[in-house]
C-alpha positions as CSV (number, residue, x, y, z in Angstrom):
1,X,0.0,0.0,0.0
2,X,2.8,2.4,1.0
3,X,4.3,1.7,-2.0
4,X,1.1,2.4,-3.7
5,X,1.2,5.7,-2.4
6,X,4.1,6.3,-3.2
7,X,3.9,5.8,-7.0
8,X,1.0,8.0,-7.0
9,X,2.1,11.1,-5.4
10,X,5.2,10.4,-8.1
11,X,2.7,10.2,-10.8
12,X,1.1,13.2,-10.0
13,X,4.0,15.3,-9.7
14,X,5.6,14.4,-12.7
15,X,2.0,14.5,-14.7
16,X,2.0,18.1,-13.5
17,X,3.8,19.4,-16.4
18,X,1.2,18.6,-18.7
19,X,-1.2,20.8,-17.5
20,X,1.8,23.8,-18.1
21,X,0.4,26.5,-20.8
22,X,3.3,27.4,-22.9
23,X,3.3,31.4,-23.8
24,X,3.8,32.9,-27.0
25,X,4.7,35.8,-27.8
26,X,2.8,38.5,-30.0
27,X,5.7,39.0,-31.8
28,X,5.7,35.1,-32.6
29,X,2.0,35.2,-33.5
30,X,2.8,37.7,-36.0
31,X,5.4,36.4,-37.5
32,X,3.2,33.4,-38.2
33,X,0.5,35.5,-39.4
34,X,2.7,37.3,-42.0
35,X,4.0,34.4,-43.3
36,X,0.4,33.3,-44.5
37,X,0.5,36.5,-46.3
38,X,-0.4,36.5,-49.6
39,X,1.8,39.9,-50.1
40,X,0.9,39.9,-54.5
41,X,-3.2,40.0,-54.0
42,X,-5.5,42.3,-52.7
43,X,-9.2,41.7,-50.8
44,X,-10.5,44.4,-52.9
45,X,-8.8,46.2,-56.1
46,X,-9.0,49.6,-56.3
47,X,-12.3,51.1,-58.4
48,X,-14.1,54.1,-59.5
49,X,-17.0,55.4,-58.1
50,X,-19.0,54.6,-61.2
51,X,-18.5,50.9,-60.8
52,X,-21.4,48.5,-58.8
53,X,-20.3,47.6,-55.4
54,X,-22.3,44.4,-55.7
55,X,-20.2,42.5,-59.1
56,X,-18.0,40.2,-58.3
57,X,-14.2,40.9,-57.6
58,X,-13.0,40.2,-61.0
59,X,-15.9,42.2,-62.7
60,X,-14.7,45.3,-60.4
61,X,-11.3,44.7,-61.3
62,X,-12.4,44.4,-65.5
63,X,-14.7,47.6,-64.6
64,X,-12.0,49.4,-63.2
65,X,-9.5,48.5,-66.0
66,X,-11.8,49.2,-68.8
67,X,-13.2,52.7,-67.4
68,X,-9.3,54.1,-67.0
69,X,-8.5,52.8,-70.5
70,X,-11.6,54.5,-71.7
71,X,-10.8,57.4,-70.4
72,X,-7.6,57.5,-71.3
73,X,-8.4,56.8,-75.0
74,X,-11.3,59.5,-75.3
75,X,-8.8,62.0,-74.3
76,X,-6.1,60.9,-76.3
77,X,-8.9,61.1,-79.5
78,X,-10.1,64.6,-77.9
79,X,-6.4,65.9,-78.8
80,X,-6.8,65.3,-82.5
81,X,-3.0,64.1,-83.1
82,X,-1.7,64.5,-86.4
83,X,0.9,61.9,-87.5
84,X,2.9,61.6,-90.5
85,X,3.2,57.6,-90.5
86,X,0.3,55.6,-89.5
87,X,0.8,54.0,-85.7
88,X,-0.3,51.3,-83.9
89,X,1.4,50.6,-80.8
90,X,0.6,49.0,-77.7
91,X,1.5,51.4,-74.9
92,X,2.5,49.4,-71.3
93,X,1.7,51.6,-68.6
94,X,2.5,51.0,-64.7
95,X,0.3,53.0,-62.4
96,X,0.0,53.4,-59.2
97,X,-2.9,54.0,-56.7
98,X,-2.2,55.5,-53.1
99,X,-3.7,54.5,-50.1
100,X,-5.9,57.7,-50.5
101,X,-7.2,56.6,-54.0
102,X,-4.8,59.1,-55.3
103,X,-3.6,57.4,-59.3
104,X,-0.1,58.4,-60.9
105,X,1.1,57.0,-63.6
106,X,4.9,55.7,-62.3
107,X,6.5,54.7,-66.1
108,X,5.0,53.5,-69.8
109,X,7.1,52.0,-72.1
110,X,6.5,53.4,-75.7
111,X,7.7,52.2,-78.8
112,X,10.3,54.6,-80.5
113,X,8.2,55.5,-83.7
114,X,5.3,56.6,-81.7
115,X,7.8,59.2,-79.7
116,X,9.3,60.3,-82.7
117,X,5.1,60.9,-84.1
118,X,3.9,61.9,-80.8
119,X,6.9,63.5,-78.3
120,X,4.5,64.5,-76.3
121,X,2.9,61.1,-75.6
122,X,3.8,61.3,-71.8
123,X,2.7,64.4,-71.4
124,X,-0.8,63.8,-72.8
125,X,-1.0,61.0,-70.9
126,X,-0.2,62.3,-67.8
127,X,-3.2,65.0,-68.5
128,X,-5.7,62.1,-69.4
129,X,-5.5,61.6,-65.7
130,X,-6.4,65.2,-64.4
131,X,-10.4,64.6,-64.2
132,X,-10.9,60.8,-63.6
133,X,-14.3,59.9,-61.1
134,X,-13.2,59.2,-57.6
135,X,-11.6,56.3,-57.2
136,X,-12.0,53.6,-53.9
137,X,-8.1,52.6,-53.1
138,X,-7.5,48.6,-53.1
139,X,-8.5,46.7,-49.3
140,X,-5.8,44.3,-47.5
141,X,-7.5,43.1,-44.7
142,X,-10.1,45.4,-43.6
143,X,-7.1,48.2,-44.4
144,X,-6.7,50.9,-47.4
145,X,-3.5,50.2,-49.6
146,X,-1.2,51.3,-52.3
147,X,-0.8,49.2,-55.1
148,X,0.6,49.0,-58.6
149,X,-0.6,47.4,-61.8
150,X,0.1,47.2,-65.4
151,X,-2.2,48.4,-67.8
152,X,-1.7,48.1,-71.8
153,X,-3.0,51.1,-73.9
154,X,-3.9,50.3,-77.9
155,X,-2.6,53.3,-80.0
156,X,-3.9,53.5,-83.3
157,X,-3.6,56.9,-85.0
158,X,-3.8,56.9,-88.9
């Protein structure tokens, strides 16, 4: 019986470090949590005023993409550019929206013939972006973001 006892008081204090709750830091917690991150996608892509809430996240991001390439061309046909040579060039343009749904355009890579045409191609399309509708910045996680995206422009000018 004693020795009964005995091997039970052992058992219990050795089983006692079971029971232990190991602590973990918040630091540790978010390191785990970024590195679940998908850092390259977004909740919500940025979007114009103008564009229904209620679509689907990819018909946001086409609505968005086709309303600043709309606009973009409009204005471009508004300036009435005179050419000598006909062009047709796709124009790669990387823009940026702030985390205030400000948009900049940050580079475009344009084909040497349409400079030579058109020098003022940037310029022009730097002013296409003066008088856009308001746009909604892109959504991480419940929180506003900048992001970046690539957008190609078809210039046809005959």
């Amino acid at each position: 019986m004693k020795h009964a006892i005995v091997f039970l008081l052992v058992l219990m204090l050795s089983s006692c470090e079971y029971f232990n709750v190991k602590k973990t830091s918040s630091e540790a917690i978010l390191n785990e949590e970024l590195k679940t991150f998908n850092w390259n996608d977004v909740d919500e892509y940025p979007n114009f005023s103008i564009c229904d809430e209620s679509a689907s996240k990819a018909e946001r991001q086409m609505c968005f993409q086709n309303t600043l390439t709309h606009h973009i061309t409009n204005f471009l046909q508004n300036e009435g550019i005179i050419v000598s040579q006909d062009i047709n060039d796709t124009i790669l343009l990387e823009f940026q929206v702030s985390k205030t749904g400000d948009l900049s355009l940050m580079s475009s890579s344009v084909d040497s013939l349409t400079v030579d045409e058109i020098p003022n191609i940037e310029d022009l399309l730097n002013q296409s972006l003066t008088d856009l509708p308001e746009i909604f910045p892109a959504i991480k996680r419940g929180q506003q973001v900048t992001t970046e995206f690539k957008l190609p422009l078809i210039i046809r000018v005959n």
